[in-house]
C-alpha positions in Angstrom: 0.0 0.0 0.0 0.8 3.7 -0.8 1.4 6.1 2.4 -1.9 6.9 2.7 -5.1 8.0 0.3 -5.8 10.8 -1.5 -8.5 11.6 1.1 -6.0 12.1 4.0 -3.5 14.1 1.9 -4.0 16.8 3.6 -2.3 19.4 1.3 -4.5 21.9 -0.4 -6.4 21.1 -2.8 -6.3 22.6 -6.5 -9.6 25.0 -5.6 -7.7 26.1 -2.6 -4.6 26.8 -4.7 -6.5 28.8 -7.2 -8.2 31.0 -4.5 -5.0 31.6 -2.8 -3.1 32.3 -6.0 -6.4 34.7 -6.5 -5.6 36.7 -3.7 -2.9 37.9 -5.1 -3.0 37.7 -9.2 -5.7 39.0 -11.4 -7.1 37.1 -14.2 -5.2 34.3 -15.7 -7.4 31.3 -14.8 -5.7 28.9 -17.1 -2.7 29.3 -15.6 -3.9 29.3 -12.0 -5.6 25.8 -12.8 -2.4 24.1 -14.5 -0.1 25.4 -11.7 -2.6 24.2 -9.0 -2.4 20.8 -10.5 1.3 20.5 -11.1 1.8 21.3 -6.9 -1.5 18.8 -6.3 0.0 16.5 -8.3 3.2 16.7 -6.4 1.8 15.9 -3.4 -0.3 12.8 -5.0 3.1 11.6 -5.7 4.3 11.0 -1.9 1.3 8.9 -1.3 2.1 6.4 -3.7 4.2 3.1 -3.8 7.9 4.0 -3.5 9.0 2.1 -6.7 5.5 3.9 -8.7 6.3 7.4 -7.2 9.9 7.3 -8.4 8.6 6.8 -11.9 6.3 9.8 -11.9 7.7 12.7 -13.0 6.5 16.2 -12.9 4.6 18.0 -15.6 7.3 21.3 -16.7 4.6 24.1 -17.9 5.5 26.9 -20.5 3.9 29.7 -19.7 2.9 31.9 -22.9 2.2 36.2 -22.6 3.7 38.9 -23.4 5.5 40.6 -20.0 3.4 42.0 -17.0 0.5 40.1 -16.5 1.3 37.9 -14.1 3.4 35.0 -15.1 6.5 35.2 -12.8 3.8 36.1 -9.9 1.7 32.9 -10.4 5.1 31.3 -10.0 6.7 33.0 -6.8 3.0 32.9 -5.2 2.5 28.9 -6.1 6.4 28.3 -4.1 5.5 30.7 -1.5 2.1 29.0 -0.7 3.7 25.2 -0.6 7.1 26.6 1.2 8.7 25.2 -1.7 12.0 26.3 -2.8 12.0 28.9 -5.5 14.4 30.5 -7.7 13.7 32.5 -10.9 16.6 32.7 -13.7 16.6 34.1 -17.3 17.5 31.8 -19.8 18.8 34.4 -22.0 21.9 34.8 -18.9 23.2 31.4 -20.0 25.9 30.0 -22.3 26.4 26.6 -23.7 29.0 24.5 -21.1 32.8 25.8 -22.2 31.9 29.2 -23.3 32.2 32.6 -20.6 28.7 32.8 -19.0 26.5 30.9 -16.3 26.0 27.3 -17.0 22.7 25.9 -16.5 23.5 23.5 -13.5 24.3 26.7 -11.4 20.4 27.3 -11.5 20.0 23.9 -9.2 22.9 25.3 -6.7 21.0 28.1 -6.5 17.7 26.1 -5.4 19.9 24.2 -2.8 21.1 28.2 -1.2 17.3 28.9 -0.8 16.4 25.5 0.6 19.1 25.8 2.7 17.9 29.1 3.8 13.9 28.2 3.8 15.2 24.8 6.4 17.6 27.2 8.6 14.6 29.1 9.3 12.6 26.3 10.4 15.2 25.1 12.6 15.7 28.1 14.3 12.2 28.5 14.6 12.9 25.2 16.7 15.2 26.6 18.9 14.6 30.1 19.0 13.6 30.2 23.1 16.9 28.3 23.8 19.1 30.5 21.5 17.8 33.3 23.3 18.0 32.0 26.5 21.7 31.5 25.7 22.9 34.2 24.0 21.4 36.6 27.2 23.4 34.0 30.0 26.6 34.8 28.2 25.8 38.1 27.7 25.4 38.6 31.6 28.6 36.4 32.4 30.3 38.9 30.4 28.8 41.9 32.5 28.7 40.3 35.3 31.1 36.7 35.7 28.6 33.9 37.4 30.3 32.9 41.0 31.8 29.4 41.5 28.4 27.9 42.4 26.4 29.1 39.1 28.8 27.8 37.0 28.3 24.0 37.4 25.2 24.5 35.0 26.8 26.1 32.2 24.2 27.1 29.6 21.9 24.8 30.6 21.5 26.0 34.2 18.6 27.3 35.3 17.4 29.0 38.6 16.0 25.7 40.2 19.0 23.6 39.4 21.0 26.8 41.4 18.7 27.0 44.0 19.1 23.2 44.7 22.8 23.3 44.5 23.0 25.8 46.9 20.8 24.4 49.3 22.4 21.2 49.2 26.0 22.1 48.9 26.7 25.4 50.3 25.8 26.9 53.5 26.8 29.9 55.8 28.5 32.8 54.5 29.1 30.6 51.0 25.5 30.5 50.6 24.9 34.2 51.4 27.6 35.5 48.9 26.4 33.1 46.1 22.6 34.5 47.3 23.9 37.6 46.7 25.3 37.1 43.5 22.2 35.5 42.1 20.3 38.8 43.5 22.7 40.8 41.3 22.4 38.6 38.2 18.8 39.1 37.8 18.7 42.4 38.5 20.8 42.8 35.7 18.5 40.7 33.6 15.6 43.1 34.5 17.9 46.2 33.1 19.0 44.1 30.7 15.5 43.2 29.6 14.5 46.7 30.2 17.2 48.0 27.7 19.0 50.4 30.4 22.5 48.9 29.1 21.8 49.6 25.4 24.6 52.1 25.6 27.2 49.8 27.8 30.3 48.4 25.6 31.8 44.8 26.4 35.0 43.1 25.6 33.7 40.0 23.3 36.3 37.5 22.3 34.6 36.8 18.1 35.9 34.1 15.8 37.9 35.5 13.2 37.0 35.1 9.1 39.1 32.4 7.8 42.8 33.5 6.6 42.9 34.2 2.9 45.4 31.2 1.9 42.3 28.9 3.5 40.1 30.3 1.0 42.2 30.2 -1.4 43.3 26.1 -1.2 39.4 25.8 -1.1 38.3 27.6 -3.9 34.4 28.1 -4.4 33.9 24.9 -3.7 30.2 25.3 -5.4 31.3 22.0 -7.7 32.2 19.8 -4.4 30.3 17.8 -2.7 32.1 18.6 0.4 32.8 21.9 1.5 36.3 22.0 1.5 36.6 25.5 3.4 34.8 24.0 6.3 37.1 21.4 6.6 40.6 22.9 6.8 38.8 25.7 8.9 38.2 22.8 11.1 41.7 21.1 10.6 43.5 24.9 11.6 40.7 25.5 14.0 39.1 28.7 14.6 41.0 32.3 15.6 39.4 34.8 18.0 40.2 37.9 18.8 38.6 40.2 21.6 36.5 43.6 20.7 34.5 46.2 21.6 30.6 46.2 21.2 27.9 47.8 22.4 25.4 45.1 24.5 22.6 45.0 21.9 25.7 43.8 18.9 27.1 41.4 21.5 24.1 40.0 22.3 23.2 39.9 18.6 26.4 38.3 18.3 26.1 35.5 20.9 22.6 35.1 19.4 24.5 34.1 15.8 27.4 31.6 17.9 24.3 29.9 19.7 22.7 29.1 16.2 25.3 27.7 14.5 25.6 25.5 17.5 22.1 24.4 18.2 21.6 23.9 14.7 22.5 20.7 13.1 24.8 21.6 9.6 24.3 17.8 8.5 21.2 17.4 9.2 20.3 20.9 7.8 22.3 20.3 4.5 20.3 16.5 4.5 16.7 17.9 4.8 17.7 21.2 2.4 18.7 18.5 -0.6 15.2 16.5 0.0 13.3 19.7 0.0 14.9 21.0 -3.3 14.6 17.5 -5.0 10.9 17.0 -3.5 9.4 20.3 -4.0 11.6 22.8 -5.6 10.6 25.0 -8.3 12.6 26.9 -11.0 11.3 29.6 -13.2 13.3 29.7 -16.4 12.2 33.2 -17.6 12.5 34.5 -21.3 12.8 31.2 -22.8 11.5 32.6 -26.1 15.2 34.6 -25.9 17.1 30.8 -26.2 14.2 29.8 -29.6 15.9 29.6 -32.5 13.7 30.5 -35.5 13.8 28.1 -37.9 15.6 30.5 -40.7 18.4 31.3 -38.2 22.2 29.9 -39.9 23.3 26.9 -37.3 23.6 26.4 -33.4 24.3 29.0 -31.3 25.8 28.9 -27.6 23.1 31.4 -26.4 20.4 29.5 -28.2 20.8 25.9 -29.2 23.9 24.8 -26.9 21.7 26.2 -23.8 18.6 24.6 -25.0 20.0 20.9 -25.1 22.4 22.0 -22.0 19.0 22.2 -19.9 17.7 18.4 -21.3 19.9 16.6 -19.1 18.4 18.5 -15.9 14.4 18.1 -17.5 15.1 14.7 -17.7 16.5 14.0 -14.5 20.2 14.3 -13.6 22.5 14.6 -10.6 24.1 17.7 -9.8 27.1 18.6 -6.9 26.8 21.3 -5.0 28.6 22.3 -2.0 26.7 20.7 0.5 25.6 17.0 -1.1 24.7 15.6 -4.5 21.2 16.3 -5.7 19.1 14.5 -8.0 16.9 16.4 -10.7 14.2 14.2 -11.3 11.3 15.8 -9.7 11.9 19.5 -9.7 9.0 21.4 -11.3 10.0 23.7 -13.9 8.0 26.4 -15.4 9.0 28.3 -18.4 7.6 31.4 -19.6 8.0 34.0 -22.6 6.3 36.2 -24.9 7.0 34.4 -27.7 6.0 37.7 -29.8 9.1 37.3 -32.1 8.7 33.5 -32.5 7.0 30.1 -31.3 7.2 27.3 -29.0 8.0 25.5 -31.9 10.9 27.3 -32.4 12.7 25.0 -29.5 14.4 22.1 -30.2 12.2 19.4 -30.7 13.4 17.4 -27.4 12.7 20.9 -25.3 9.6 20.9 -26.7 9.1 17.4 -25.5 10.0 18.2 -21.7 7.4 21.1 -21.2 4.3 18.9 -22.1 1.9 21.4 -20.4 1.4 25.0 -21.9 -0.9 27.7 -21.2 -1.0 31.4 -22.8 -1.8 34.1 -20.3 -4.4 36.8 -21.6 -3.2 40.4 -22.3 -4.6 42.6 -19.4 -8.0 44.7 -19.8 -8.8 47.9 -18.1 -11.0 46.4 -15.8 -8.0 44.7 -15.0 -5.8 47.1 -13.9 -8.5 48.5 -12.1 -9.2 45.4 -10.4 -5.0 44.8 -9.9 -5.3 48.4 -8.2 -7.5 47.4 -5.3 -8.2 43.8 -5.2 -5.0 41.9 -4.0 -4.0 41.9 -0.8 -0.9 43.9 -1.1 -2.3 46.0 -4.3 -0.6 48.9 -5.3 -3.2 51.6 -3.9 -2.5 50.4 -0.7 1.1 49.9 -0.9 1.2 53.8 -1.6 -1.4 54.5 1.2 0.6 53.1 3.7 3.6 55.1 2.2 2.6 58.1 2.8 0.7 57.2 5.9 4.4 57.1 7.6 4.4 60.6 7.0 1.1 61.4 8.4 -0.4 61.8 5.4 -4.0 60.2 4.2 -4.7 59.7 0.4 -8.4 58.6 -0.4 -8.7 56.9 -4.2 -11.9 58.1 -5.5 -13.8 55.5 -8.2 -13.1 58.0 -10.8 -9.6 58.5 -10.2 -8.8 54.5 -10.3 -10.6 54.3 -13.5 -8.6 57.2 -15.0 -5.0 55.1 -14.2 -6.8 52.3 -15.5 -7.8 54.2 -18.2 -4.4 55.7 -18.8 -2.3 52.2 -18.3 -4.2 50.7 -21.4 -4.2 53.6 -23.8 -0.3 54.3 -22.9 0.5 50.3 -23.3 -1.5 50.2 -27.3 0.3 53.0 -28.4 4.2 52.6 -26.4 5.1 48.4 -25.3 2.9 46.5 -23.7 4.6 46.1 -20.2 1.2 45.1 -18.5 0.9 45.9 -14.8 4.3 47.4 -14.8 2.8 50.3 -16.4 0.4 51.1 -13.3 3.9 51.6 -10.9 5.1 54.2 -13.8 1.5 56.1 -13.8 1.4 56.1 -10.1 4.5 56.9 -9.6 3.9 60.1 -11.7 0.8 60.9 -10.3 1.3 61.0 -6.7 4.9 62.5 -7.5 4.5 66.0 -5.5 2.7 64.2 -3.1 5.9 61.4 -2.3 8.0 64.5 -2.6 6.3 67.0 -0.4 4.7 64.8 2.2 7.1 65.8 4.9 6.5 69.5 4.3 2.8 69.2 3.6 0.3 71.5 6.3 -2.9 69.8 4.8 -2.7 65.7 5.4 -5.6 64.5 4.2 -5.4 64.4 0.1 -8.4 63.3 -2.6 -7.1 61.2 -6.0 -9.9 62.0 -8.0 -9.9 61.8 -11.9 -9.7 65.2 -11.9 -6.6 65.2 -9.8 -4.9 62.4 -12.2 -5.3 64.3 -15.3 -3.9 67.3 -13.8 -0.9 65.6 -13.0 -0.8 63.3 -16.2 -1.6 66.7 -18.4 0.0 66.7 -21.8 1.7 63.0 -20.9 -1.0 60.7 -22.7 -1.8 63.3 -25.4 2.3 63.4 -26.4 3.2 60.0 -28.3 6.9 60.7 -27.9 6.8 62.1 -24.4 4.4 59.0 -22.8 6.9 56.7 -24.8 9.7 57.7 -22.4 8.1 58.8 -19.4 5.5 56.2 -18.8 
């Protein structure tokens, strides 16, 4: 039997995924869907025989639409919602293997660096109490040094474990001075707490960077599977030096020292790969900008050579990174383009072959940017209220006024390029630019954006073919 049935998944489903995704994205319903089954799908996968699942590969997805309306967003959202490891690359930044540019197998190390990330957060998340608890004990053994009877605890003392040692090992004036010093340590702890001692500096003995001839018999070390710095760091063993900081960097600093040792680096490294392999995602933006067209004379290494560079990672591959070899097989990659210059057909046949599922995202209406203006949760109006709101300042969007950026976005993107959405941030940005600028200054806070208000500011812009080209 499987590891369980598709009723105790437990992941969301693909309706769920679409509604999430349509908190955020406007429009695009075809793409929504076939992203919200590619991440279902994924989790079908882990409920299935071991031998079966290994078989089943995921479905790469080209998505197809000129730029701005939404494709990288669908992507970032659909990794953000699973906690999936996400990178976005441009295909056009790669060169065939042997030539001067990025090879494609640096897009998976780059997967393993945000899984690696995405896991340390996790286990920190973990730990977080204790690496507090930590970081302010040596902190205060720094201000004030723990006397003879504290110290049989070490880190993991606590005031019980004291209170028993003292009761059972010390008495007379022994016990009174260590009482007394326990008095004094937590009434440092309250000031501490309190931040009276923000402005107190501390001699803090910190680990030195690694000597430069370390790095250098290293190297990068991105193509190894072991990280070679590490180990001779470990071989020489670590430098420290004493310094001056202020309490707040110290304890910052004895914060960082109790991470790295409460935090497994084998078993971090372990669980980063199997997330990557499991659930990562890659965007591989401006594919179109790798398509040969069929007319163009022989291979190039910025086309062709890149093209049958990425098979061997489509198909499944193993690549080395710095910390441990990762297999390819069931990363989930979505390509996207405008395709405006040529086709999908205008990849190699076999590239083709590896991006079975493709969708074309719709150019964007103006009820769509009128819709992208207020509807998601983080739209632009009120990434721009809350701007200006730092400052004291209250803008109110009238109807009117949103229609007329709406208004203005579509007419500017028919007769300049069609960025999409993008073009809203370069309206905006125009319109509210004497507000953004002035807001400091401003004796009146509370400001109407009416339509009357964005053609005054837009005046002669939309009207000027040459001007609107370069200014919005």
């Amino acid at each position: 039997m499987g590891k369980g049935s598709a009723a105790d998944i437990g992941d969301p489903t693909p309706r769920e995924i679409v509604e999430d995704l349509d908190r955020f994205v406007i429009g695009q319903a075809a793409a929504k869907r076939a992203v919200a089954v590619a991440l279902r799908n994924r989790a079908r996968r882990l409920h299935i025989e071991p031998e079966l699942a290994e078989e089943i590969a995921p479905k790469n997805i080209i998505m197809i639409g000129p730029t701005g309306v939404g494709k990288t967003e669908i992507a970032r959202r659909l990794a953000r919602l699973s906690r999936s490891p996400f990178v976005k690359v441009e295909a056009s930044k790669f060169t065939e293997v042997g030539y001067v540019g990025r090879d494609v197998e640096s897009m998976v190390r780059d997967l393993v660096e945000v899984s690696i990330e995405i896991l340390r957060e996790e286990l920190l998340d973990e730990v977080r109490d204790q690496v507090e608890r930590n970081a302010e004990e040596r902190l205060l053994d720094v201000l004030l040094p723990p006397a003879p009877a504290e110290r049989f605890a070490g880190e993991d003392r606590s005031l019980e474990d004291l209170d028993e040692a003292l009761g059972d090992g010390l008495d007379g004036p022994e016990a009174e001075d260590a009482q007394r010093a326990r008095r004094s340590r937590e009434k440092l702890r309250e000031r501490l707490r309190r931040g009276e001692l923000a402005d107190r500096s501390v001699e803090v003995e910190v680990r030195e960077p690694p000597a430069p001839f370390l790095e250098a018999l290293s190297g990068p070390g991105e193509d190894l599977d072991i990280n070679t710095s590490e180990m001779l760091r470990g071989v020489f063993g670590p430098r420290y030096r004493k310094t001056e900081m202020v309490v707040p960097q110290a304890l910052d600093y004895f914060a960082q020292e109790e991470e790295e040792r409460l935090v497994d680096r084998r078993q971090l490294s372990r669980l980063a790969l199997e997330r990557a392999e499991e659930h990562g995602i890659i965007f591989i933006d401006e594919l179109d900008k790798v398509a040969s067209p069929h007319d163009s004379p022989g291979p190039d290494v910025s086309r062709e050579g890149v093209q049958r560079d990425l098979l061997p990672l489509l198909d499944g591959s193993t690549v080395s990174t710095r910390y441990g070899s990762l297999r390819t097989d069931h990363i989930l990659y979505i390509g996207a383009g405008a395709f405006q210059e040529n086709r999908p057909s205008d990849l190699i046949p076999e590239l083709q072959g590896r991006f079975p599922i493709r969708v074309e995202l719709d150019p964007l209406t103006v009820e769509d940017f009128r819709r992208i203006l207020t509807e998601p949760e983080s739209a632009l109006l009120k990434q721009y209220e809350a701007l200006l709101a730092t400052e004291g300042v209250t803008i109110s969007f009238q109807e009117d006024g949103i229609g007329e950026i709406a208004d203005v976005a579509a007419q500017v993107n028919e007769r300049a390029e069609d960025i999409g959405a993008r073009r809203l941030h370069t309206i905006l940005e125009k319109v509210l630019e004497e507000l953004l600028f002035d807001a400091p200054d401003l004796e009146d806070k509370n400001w109407t954006i009416d339509r009357d208000y964005v053609r005054r500011m837009l005046e002669g812009i939309v009207e000027d073919e040459d001007l609107s080209r370069f200014i919005l």
